[in-house]
py3Dmol code that shows the C-alpha trace and the ligand (Angstrom):
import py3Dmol

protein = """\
ATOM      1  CA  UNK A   1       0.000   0.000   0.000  1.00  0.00           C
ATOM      2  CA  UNK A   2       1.258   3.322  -0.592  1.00  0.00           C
ATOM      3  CA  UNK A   3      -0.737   6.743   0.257  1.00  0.00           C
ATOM      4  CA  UNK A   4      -3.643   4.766   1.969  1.00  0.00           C
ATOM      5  CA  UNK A   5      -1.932   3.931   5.074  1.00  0.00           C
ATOM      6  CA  UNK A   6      -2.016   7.495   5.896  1.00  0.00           C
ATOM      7  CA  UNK A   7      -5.956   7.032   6.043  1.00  0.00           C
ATOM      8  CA  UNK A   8      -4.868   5.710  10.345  1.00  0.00           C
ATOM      9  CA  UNK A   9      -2.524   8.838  10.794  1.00  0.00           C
ATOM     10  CA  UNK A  10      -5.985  11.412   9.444  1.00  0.00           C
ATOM     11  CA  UNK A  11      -8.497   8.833  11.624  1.00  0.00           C
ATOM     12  CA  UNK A  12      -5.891   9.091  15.067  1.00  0.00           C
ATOM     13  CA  UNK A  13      -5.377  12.628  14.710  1.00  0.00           C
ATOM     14  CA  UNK A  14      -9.061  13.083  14.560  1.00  0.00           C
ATOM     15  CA  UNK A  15      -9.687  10.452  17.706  1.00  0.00           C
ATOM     16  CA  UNK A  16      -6.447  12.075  19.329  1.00  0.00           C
ATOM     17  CA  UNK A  17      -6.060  15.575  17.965  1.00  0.00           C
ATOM     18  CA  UNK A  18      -3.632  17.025  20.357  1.00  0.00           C
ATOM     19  CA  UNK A  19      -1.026  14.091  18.998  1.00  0.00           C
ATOM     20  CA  UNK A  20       0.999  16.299  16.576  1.00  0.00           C
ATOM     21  CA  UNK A  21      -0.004  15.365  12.987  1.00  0.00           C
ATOM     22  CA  UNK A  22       3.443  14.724  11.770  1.00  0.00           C
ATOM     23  CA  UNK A  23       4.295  12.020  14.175  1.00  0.00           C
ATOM     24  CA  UNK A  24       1.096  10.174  13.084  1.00  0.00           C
ATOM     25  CA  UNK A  25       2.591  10.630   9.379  1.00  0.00           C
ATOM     26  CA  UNK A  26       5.879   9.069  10.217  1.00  0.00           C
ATOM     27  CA  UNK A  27       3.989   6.578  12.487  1.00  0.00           C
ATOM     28  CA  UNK A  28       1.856   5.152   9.386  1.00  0.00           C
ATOM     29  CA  UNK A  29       4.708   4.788   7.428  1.00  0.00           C
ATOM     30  CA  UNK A  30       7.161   3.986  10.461  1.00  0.00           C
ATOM     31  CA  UNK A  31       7.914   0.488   8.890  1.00  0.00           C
ATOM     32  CA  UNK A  32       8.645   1.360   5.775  1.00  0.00           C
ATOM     33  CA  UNK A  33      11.277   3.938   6.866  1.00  0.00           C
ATOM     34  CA  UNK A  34      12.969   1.079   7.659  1.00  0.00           C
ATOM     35  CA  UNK A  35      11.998  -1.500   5.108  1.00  0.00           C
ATOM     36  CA  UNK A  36      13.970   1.226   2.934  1.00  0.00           C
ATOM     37  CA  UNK A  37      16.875   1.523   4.885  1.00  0.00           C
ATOM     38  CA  UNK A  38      17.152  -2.020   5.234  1.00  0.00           C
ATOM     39  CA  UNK A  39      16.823  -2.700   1.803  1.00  0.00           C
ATOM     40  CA  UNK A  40      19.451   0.174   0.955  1.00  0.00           C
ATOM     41  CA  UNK A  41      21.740  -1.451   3.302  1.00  0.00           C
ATOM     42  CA  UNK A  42      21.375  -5.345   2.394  1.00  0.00           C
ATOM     43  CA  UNK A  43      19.176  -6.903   5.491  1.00  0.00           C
ATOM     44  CA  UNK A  44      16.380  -6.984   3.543  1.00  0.00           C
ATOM     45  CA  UNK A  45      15.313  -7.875  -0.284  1.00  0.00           C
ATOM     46  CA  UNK A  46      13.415  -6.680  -3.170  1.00  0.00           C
ATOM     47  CA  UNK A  47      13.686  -7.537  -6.820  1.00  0.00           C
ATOM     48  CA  UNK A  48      11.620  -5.388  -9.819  1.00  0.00           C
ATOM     49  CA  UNK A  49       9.320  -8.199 -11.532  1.00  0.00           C
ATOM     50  CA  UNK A  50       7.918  -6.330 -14.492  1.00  0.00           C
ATOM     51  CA  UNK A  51       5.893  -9.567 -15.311  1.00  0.00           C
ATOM     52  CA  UNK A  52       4.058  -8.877 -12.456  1.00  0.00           C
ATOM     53  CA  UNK A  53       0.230  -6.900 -12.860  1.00  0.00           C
ATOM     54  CA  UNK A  54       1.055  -3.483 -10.924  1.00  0.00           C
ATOM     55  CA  UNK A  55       3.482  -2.364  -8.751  1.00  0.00           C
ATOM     56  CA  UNK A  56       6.793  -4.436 -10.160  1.00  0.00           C
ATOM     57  CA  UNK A  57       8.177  -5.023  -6.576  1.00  0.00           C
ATOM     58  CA  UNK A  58       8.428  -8.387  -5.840  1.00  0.00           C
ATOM     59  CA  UNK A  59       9.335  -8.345  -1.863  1.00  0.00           C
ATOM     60  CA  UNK A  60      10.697 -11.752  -0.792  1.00  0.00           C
ATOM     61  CA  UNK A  61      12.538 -11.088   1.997  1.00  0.00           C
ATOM     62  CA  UNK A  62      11.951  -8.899   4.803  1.00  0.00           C
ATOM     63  CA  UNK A  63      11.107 -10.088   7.713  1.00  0.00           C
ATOM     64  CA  UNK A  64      12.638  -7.011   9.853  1.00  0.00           C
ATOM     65  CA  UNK A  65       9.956  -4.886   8.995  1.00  0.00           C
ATOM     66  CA  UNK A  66       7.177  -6.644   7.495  1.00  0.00           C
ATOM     67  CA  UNK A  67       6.282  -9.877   9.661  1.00  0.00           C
ATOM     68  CA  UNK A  68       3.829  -9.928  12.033  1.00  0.00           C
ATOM     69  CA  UNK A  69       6.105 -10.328  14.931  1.00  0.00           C
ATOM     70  CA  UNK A  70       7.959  -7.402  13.770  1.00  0.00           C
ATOM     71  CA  UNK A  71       4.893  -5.045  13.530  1.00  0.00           C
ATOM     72  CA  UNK A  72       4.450  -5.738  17.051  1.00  0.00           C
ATOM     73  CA  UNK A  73       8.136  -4.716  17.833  1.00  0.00           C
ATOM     74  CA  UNK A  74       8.309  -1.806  15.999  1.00  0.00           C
ATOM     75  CA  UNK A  75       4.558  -0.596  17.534  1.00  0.00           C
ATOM     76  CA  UNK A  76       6.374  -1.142  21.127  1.00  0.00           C
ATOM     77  CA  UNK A  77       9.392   0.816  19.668  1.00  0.00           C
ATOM     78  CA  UNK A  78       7.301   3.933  18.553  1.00  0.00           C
ATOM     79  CA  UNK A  79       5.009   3.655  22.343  1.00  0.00           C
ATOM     80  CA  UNK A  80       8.263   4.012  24.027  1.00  0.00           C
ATOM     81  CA  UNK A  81       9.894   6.569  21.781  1.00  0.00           C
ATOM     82  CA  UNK A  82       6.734   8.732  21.951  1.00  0.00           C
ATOM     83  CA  UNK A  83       6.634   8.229  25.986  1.00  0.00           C
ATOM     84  CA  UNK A  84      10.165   8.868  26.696  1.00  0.00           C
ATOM     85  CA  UNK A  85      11.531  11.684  24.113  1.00  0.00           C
ATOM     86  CA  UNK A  86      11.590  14.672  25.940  1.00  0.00           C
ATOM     87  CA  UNK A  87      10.528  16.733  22.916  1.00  0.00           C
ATOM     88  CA  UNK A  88       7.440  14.683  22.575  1.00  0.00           C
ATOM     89  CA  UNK A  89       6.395  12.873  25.759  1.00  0.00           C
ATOM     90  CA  UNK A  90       3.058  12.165  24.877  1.00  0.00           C
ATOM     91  CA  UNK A  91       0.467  10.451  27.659  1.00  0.00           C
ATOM     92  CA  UNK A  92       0.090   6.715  27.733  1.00  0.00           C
ATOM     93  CA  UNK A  93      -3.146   6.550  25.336  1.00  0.00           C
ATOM     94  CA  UNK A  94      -1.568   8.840  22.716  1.00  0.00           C
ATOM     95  CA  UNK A  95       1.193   6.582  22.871  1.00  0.00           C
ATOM     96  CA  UNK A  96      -0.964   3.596  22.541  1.00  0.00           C
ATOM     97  CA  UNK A  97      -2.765   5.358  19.488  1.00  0.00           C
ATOM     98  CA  UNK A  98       0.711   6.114  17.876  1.00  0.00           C
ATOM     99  CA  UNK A  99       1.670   2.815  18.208  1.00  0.00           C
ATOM    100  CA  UNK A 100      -2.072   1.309  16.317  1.00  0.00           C
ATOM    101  CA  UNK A 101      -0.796   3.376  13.716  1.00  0.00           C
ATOM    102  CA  UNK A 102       2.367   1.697  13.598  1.00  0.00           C
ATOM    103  CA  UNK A 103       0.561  -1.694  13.639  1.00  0.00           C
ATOM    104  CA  UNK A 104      -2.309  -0.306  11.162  1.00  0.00           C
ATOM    105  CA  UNK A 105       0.525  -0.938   8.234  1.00  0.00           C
ATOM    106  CA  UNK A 106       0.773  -4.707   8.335  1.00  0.00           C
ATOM    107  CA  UNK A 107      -3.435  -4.787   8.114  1.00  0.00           C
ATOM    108  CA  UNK A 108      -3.292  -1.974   5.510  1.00  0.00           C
ATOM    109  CA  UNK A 109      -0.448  -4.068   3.621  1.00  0.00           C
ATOM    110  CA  UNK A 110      -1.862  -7.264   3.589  1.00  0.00           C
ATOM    111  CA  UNK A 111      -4.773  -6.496   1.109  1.00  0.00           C
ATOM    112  CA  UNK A 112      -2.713  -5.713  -1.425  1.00  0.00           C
ATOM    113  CA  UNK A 113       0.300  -7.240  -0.932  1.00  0.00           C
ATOM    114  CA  UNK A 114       0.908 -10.995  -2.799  1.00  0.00           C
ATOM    115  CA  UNK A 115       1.606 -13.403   0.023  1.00  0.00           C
ATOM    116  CA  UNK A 116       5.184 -11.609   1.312  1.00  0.00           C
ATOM    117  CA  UNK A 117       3.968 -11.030   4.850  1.00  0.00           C
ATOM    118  CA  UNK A 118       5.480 -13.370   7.076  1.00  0.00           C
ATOM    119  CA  UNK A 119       3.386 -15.055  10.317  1.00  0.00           C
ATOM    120  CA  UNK A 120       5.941 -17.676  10.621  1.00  0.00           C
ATOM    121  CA  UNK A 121       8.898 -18.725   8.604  1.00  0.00           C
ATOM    122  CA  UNK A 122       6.802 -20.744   6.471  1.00  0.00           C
ATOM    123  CA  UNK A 123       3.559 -18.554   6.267  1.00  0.00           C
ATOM    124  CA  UNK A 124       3.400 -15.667   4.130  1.00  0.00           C
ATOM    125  CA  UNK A 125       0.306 -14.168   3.111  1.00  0.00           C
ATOM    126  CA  UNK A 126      -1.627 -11.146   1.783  1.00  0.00           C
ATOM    127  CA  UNK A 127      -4.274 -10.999  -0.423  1.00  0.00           C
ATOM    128  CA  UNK A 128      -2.553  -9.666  -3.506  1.00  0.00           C
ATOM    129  CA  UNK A 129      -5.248  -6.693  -4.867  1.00  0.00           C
ATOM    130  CA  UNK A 130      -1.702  -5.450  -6.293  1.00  0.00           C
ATOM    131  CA  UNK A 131      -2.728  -7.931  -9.484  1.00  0.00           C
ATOM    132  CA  UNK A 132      -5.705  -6.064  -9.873  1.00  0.00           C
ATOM    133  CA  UNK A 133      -4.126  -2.137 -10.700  1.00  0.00           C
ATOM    134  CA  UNK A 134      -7.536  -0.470 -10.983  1.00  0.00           C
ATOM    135  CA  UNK A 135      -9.230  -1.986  -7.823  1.00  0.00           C
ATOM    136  CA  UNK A 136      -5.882  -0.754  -5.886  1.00  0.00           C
ATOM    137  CA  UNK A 137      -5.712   1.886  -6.841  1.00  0.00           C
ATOM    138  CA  UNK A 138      -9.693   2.878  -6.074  1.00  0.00           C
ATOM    139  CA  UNK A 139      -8.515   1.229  -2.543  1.00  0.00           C
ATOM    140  CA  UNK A 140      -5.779   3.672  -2.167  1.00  0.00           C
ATOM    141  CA  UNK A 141      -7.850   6.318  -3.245  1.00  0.00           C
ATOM    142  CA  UNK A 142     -10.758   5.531  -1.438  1.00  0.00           C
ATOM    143  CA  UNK A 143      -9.040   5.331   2.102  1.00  0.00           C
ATOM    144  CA  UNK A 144      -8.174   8.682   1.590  1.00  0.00           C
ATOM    145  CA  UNK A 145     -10.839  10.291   0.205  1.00  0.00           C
ATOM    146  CA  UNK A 146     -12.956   8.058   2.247  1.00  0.00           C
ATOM    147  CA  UNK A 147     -11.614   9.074   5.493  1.00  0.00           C
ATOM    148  CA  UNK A 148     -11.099  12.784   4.929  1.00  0.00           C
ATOM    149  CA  UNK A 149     -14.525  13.175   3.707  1.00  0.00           C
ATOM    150  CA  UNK A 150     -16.311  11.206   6.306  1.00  0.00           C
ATOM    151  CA  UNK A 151     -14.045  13.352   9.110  1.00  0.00           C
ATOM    152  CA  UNK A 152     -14.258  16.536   7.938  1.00  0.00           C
ATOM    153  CA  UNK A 153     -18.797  16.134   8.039  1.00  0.00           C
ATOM    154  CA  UNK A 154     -18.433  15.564  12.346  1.00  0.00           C
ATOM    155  CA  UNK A 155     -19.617  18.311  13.345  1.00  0.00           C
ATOM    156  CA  UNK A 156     -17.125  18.552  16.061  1.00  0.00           C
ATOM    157  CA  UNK A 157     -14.264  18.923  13.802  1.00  0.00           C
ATOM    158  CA  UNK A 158     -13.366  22.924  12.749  1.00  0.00           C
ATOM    159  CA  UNK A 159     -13.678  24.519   9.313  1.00  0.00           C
ATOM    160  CA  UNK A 160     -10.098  25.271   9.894  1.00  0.00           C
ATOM    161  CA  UNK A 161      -9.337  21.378  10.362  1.00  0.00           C
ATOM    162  CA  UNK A 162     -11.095  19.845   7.492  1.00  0.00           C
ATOM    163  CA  UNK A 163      -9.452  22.061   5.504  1.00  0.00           C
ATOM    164  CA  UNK A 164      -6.030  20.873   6.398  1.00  0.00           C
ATOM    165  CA  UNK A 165      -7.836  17.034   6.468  1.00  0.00           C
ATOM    166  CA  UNK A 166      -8.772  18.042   2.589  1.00  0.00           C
ATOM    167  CA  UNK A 167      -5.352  19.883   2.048  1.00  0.00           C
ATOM    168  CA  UNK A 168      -3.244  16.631   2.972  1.00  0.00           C
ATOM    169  CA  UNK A 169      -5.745  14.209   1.275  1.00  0.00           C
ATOM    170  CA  UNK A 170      -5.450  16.251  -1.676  1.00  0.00           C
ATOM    171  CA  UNK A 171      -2.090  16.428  -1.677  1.00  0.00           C
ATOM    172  CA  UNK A 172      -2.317  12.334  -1.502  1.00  0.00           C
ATOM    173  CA  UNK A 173      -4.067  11.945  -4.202  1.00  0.00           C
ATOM    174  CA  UNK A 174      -1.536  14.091  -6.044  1.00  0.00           C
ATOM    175  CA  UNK A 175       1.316  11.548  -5.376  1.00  0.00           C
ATOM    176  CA  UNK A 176      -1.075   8.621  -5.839  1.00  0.00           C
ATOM    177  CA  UNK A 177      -1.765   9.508  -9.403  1.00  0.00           C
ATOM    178  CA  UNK A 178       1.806  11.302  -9.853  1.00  0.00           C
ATOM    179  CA  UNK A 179       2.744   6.950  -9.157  1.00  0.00           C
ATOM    180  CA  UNK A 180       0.462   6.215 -12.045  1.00  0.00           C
ATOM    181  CA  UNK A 181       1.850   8.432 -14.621  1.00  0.00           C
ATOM    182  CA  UNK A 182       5.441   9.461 -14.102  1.00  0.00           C
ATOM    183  CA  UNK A 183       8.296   7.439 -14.860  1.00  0.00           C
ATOM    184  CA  UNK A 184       8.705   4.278 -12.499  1.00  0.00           C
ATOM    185  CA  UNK A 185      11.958   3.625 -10.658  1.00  0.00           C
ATOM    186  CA  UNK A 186      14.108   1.155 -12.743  1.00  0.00           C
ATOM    187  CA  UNK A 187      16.730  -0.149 -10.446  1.00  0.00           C
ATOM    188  CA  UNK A 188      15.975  -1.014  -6.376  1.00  0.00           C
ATOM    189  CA  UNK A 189      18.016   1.676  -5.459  1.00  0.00           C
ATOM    190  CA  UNK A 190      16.488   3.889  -7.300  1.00  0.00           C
ATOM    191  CA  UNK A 191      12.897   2.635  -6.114  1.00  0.00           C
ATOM    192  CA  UNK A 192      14.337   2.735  -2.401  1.00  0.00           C
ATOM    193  CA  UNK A 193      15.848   6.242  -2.534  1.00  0.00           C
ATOM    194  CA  UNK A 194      12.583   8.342  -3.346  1.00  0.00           C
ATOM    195  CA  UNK A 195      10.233   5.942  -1.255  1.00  0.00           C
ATOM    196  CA  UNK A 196      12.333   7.233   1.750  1.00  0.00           C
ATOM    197  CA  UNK A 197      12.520  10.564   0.384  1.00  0.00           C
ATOM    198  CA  UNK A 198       8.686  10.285   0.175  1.00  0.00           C
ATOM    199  CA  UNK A 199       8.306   8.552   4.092  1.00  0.00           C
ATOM    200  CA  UNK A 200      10.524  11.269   5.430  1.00  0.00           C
ATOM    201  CA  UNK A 201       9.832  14.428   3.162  1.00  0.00           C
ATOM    202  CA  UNK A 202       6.207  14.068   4.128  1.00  0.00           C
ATOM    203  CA  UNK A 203       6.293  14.336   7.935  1.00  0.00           C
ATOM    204  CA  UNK A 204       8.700  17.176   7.363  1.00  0.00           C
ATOM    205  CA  UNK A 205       5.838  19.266   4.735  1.00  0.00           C
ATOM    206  CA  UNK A 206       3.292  18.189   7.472  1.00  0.00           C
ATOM    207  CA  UNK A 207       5.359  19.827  10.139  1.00  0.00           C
ATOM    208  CA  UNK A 208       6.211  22.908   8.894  1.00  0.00           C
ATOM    209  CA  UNK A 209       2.858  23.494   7.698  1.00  0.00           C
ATOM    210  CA  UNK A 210       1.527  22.615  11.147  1.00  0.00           C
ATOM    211  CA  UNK A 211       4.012  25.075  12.289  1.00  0.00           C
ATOM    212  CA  UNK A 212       3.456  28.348   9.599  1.00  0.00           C
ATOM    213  CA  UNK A 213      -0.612  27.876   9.721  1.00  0.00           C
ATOM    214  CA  UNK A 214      -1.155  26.927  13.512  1.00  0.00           C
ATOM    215  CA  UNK A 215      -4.340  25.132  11.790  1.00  0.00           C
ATOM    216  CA  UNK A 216      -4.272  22.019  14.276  1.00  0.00           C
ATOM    217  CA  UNK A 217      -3.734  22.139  17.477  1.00  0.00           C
ATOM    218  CA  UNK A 218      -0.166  20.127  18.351  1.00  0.00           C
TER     219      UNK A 218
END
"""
ligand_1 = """\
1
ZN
Zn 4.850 -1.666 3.916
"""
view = py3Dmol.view(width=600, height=400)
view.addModel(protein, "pdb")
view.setStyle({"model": 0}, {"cartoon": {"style": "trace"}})
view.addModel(ligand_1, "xyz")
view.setStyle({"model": 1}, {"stick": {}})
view.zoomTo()
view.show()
């Protein structure tokens, strides 16, 4: 999955809003920080399979960031972070919201992934809507749209806020369909590189935007 896992971080910030909005951006894609920089530095494998319907990655080994067991490690990673970093030192529920976002990417994941997402050593699944480009990408779509739309109607939720809900789902569906049409990464590196430029650059817009328009609280 690519811009619908950030479908949890617009639901938690609505459930939690004084959780700053870009930690719930890095905590969707939390894993896959590290899926990249594992695959960048050899732990963990990919291989481009044009053959293969849509999206060419064919992800056979990474159990670091993408098993089951793992989720759960890396969800207890971000609670603790987010407890003990004195620049964030959020209270025990925002921590255990932060770190259902962290675990929302193995659910999120497994619909479209083929079977790459390990339970055990000889279990892999996922449910593969990646061979089916259209219906993914109406998935993808529809989390986010989905989501924004349905938040932004609550009536307790400010003008001010579903504008920035409709401002970051809109800039979403920008990249989603910029993935369509642009030119796709040839080489694993190159695939790698602007994922994490993506995972990281993202949090960063989120932030500073947070910070110039004071439209959520954080
Ligand atoms: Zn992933």
């Amino acid at each position: 999955m690519f811009v619908g896992h950030y479908s949890a971080s617009i639901v938690a910030k609505a459930v939690a809003p004084n959780i700053p909005f870009w930690l719930l951006v890095v905590a969707a894609q939390f894993v896959d920080i590290f899926w990249a920089l594992f695959v960048l530095s050899g732990l963990e494998h990919v291989r481009i399979d044009t053959s293969l319907a849509s999206n060419h990655l064919d992800l056979y080994y990474m159990p670091f960031t993408h098993s089951i067991a793992a989720t759960l490690f890396w969800a207890l990673i971000a609670f603790f972070l987010v407890r003990v970093l004195p620049s964030i030192k959020l209270g025990v529920k925002e921590c255990a919201i932060v770190a259902l976002v962290v675990a929302s990417h193995w659910f999120l994941d497994l619909i479209v992934h083929r079977p790459d997402l390990e339970i055990t050593a000889d279990l892999k699944v996922g449910f593969a809507l990646w061979d089916w480009p259209l219906l993914s990408f109406i998935l993808e779509v529809g989390l986010v749209a989905g989501v924004a739309y349905f938040l932004s109607t609550r009536s307790q939720i400010s003008v001010k806020t579903a504008r920035y809900i409709w401002g970051f789902a809109g800039l979403l569906l920008l990249i989603q369909l910029s993935s369509v049409f642009l030119v796709t990464p040839q080489t694993v590196t190159e695939l790698t590189t602007s994922a994490l430029g993506m995972f990281v650059g993202l949090p960063i817009l989120v932030y500073v935007t947070e910070r110039l328009s004071k439209l959520m609280p954080a």
